[in-house]
PAROVEX-429503 format. One record per atom (N, C-alpha, C, O): atom name; x, y negated, z. Coordinates in steps of 0.001 Angstrom, whole numbers, always signed. Each point is the difference from the previous one (the first is absolute). Layout:
BEGIN
> CA  X  Y  Z
...
END
This chain:
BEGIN
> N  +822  +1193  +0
> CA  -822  -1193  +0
> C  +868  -1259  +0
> O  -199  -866  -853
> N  +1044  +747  +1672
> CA  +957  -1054  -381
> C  +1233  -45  -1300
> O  +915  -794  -219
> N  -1212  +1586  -235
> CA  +568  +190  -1008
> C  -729  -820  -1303
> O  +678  -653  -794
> N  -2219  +785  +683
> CA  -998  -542  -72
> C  +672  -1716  -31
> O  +668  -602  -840
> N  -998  +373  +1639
> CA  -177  -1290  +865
> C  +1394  -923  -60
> O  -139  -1199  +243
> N  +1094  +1557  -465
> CA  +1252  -478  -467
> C  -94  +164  -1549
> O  +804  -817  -450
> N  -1304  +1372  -413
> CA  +271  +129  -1331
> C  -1215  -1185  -289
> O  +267  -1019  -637
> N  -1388  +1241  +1091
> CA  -671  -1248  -424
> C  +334  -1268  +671
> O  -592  -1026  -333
> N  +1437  +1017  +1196
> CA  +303  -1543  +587
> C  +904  -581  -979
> O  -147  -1203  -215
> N  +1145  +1889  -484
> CA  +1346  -373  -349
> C  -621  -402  -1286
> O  +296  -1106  -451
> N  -1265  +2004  -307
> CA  -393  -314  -1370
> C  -1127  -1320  +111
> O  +65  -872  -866
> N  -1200  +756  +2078
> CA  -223  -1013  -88
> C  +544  -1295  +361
> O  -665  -983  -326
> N  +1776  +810  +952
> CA  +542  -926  +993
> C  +742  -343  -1526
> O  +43  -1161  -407
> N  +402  +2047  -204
> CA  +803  -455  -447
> C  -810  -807  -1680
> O  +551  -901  -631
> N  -1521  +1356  +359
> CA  -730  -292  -1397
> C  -610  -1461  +387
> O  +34  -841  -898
> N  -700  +389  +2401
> CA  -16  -1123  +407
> C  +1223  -1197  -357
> O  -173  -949  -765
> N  +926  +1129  +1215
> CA  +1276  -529  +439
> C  +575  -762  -1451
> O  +337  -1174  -150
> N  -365  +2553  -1075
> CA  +184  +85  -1327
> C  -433  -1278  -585
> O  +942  -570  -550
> N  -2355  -243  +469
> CA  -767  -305  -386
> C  +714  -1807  -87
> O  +20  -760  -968
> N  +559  +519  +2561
> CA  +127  -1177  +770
> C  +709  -253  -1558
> O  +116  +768  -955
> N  +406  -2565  +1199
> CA  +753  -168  -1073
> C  +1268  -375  -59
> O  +647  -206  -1027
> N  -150  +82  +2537
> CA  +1465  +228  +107
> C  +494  +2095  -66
> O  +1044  +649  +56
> N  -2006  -449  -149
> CA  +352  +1467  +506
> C  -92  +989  -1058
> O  -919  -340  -746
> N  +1478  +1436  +344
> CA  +185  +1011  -1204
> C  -383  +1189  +634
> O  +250  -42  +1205
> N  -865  +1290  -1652
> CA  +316  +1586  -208
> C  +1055  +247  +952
> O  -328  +922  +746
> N  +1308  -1325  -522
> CA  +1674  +503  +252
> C  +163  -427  +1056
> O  +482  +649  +929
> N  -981  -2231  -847
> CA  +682  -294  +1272
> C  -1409  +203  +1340
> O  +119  -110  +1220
> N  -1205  +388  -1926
> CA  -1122  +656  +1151
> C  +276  +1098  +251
> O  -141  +473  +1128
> N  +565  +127  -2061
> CA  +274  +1806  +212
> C  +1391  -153  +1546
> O  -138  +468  +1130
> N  +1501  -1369  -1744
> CA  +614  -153  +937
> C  +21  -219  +1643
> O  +441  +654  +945
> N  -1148  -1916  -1093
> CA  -118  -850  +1328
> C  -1464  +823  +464
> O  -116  -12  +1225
> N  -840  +607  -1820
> CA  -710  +1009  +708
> C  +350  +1271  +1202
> O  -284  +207  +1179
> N  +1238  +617  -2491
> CA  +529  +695  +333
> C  +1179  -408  +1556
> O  -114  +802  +927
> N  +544  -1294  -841
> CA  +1409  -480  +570
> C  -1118  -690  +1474
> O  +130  +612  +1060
> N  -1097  -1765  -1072
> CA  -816  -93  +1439
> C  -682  +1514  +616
> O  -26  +377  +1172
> N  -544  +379  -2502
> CA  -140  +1553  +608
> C  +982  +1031  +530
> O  -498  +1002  +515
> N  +1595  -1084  -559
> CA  +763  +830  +414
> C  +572  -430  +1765
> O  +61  +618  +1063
> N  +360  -2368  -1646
> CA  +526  -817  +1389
> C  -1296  +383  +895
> O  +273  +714  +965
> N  -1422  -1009  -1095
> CA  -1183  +706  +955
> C  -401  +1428  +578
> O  -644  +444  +950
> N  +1346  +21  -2001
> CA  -257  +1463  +389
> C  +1209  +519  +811
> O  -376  +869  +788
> N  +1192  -1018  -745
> CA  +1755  +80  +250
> C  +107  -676  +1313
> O  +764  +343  +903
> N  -1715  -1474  -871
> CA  +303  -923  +1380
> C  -1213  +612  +1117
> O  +59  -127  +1223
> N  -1052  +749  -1923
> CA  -953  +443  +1072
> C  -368  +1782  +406
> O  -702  +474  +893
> N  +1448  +130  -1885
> CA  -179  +1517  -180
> C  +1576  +240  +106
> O  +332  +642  +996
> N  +32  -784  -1298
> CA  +1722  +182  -857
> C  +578  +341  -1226
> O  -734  -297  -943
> N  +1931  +883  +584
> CA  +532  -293  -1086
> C  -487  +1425  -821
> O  -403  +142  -1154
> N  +563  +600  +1980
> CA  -537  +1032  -477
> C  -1604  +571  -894
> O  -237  +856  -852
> N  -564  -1839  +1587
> CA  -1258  -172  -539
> C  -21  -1069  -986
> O  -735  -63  -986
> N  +1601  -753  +1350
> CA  -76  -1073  -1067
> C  +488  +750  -1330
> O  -742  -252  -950
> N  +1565  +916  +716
> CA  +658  +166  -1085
> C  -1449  +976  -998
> O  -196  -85  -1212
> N  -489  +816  +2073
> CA  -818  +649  -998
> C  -1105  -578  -309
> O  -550  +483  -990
> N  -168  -1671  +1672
> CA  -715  -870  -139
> C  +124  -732  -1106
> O  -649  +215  -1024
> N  +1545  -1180  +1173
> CA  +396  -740  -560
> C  +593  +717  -1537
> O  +342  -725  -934
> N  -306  +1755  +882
> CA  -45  +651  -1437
> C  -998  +451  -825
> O  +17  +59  -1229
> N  -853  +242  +1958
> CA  -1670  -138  -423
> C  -516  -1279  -306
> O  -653  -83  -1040
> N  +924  -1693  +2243
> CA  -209  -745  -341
> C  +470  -533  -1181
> O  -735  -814  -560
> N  +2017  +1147  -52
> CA  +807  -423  -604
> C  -1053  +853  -1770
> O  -318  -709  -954
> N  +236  +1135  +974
> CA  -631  +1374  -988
> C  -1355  -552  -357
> O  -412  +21  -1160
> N  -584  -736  +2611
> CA  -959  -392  -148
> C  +160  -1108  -820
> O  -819  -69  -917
> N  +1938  -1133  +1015
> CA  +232  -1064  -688
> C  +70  +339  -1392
> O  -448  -926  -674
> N  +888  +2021  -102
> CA  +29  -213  -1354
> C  -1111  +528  -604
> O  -298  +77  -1192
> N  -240  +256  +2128
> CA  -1768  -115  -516
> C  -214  -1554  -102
> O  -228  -670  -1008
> N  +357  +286  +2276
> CA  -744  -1712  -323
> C  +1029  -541  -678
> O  +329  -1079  +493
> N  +248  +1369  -1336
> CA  +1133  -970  -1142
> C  -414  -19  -1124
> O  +518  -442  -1026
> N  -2169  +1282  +1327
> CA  -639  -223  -1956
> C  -757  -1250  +389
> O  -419  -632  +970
> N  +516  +648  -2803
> CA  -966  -957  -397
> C  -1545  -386  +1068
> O  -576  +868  +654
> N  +227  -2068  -695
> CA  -993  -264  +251
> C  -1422  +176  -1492
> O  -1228  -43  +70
> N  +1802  +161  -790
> CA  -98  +298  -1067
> C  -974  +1019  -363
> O  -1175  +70  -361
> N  +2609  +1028  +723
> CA  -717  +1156  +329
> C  -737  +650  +894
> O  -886  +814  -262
> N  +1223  -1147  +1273
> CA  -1248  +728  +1139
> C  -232  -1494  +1109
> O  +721  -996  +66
> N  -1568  +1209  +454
> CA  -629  -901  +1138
> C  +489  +673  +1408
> O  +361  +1161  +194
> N  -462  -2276  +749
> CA  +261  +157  +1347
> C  -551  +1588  +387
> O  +733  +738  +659
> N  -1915  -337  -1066
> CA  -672  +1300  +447
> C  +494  +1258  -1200
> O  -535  +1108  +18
> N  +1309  -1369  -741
> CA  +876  +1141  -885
> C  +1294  -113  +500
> O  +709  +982  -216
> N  -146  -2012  +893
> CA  +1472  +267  +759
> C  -376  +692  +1038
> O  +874  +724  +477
> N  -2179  -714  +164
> CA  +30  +418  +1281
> C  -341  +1780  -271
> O  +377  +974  +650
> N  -1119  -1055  -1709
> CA  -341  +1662  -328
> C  +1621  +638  -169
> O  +457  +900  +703
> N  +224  -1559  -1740
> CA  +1410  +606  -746
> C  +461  -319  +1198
> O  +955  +751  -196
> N  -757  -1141  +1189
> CA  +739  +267  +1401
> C  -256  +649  +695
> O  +923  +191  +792
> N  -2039  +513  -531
> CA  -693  +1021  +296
> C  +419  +1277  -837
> O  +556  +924  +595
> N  -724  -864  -1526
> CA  +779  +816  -999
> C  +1749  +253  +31
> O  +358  +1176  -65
> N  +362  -1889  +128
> CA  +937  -283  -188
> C  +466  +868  +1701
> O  +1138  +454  +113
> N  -1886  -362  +759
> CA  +414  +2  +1783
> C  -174  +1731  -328
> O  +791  +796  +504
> N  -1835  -377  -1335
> CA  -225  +1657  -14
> C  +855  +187  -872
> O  +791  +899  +285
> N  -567  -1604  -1648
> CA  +1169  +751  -926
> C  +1354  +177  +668
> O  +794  +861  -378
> N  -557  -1677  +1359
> CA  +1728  -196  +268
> C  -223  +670  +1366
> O  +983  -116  +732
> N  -1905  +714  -255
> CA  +215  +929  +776
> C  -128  +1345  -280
> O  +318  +922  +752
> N  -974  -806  -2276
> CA  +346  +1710  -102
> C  +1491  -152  -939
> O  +842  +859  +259
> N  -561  -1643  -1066
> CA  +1043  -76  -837
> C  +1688  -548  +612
> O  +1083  +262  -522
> N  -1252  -786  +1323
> CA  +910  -814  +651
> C  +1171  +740  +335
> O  +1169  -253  -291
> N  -1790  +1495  +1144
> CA  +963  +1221  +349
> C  +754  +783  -590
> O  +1033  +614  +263
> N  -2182  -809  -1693
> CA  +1269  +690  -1240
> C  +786  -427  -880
> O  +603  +557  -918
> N  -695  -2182  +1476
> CA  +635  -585  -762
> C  +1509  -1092  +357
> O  +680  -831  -600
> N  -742  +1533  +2062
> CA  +1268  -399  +825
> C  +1020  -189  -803
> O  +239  +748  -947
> N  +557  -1916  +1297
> CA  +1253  +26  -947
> C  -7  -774  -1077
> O  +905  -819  -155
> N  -2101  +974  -920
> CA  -401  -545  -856
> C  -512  -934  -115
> O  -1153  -223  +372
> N  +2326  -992  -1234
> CA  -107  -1498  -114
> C  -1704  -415  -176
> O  -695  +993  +217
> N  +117  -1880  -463
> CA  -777  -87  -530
> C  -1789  +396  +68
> O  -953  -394  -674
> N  +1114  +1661  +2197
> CA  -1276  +671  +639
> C  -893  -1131  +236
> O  -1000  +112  -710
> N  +981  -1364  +1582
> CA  -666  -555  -173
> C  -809  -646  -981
> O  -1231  -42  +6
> N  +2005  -463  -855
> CA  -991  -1089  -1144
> C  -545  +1334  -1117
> O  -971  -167  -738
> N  +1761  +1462  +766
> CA  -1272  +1102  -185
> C  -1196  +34  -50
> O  -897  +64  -841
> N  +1117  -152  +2567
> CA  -1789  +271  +586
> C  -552  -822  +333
> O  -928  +150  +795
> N  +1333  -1499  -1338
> CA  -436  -1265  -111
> C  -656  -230  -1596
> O  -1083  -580  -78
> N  +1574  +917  -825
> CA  -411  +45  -1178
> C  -806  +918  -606
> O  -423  -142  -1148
> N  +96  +1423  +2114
> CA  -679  +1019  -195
> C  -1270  -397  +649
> O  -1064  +430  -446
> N  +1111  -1388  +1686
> CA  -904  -447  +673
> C  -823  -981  -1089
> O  -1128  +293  -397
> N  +1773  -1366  +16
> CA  -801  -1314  -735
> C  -410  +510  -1210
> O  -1097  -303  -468
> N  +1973  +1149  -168
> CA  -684  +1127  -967
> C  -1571  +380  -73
> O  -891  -393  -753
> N  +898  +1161  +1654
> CA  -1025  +961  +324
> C  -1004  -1514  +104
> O  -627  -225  -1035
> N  +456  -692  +2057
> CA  -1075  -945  +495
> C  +119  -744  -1628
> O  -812  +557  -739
> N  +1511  -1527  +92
> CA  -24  -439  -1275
> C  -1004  +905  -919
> O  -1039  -380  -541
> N  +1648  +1715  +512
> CA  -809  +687  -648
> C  -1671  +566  +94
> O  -767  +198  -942
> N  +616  -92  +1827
> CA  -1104  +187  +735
> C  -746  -945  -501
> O  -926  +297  -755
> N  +1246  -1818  +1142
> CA  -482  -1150  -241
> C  -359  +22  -1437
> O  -1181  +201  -284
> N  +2211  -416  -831
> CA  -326  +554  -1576
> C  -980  +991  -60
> O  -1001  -296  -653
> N  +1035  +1291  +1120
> CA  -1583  +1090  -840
> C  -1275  -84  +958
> O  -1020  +603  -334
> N  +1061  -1406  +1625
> CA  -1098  -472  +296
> C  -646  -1366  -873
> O  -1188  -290  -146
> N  +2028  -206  -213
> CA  -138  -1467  -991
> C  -1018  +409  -1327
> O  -1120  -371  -352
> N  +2477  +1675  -371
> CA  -720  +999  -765
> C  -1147  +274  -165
> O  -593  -225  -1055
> N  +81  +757  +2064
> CA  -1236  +966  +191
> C  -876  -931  +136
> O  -999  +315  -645
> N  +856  -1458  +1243
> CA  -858  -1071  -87
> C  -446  -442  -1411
> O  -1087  +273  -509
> N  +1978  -919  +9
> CA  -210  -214  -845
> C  -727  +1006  -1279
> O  -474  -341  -1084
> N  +570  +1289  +1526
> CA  -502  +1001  -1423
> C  -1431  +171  +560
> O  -834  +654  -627
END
């Protein structure tokens, strides 16, 4: 459940943040990431922080899409998504550069898409 709950904080905290107009994708994903860890690290410890804060971190490149493409309530689904993919996949993918924005892109995937053939089906 907190696994949950950190993947949608990081992707929404961070798709908010995105929007401002001093502020980018990169550096919300950053300075998100980085107050979540100092919080988690300063009140749990380092130990919890580190796996937290990798989920939070995972949740952020969900919220680094487009506004474009999905709305506040499709970052929050694909973060939701994104919290179950990188917990069955995550384990097998130890080691390997790149696991996150994976199951980050497998996440906004799936909700983007979704979104398209419900659009679809309406329309016909």
């Amino acid at each position: 459940m907190l696994i949950l709950l950190f993947a949608t904080l990081g992707g929404l905290i961070t798709f908010k943040l995105s929007v401002l107009p001093w502020m980018n994708a990169i550096r919300a994903s950053s300075i998100s990431t980085l107050v979540c860890y100092s919080l988690v690290a300063y009140i749990i410890g380092i130990e919890t922080a580190n796996n937290y804060a990798c989920i939070f971190f995972g949740g952020s490149f969900v919220g680094m899409t487009s506004s474009r493409r999905l709305s506040s309530r499709g970052v929050v689904a694909a973060a939701c998504i994104f919290g179950a993919i990188s917990s069955l996949l995550l384990p097998f993918l130890e080691g390997i550069g790149g696991a996150l924005g994976v199951c980050a892109f497998l996440s906004v995937s799936a909700v983007h898409l979704t979104k398209m053939a419900t659009a679809a089906r309406k329309s016909n």
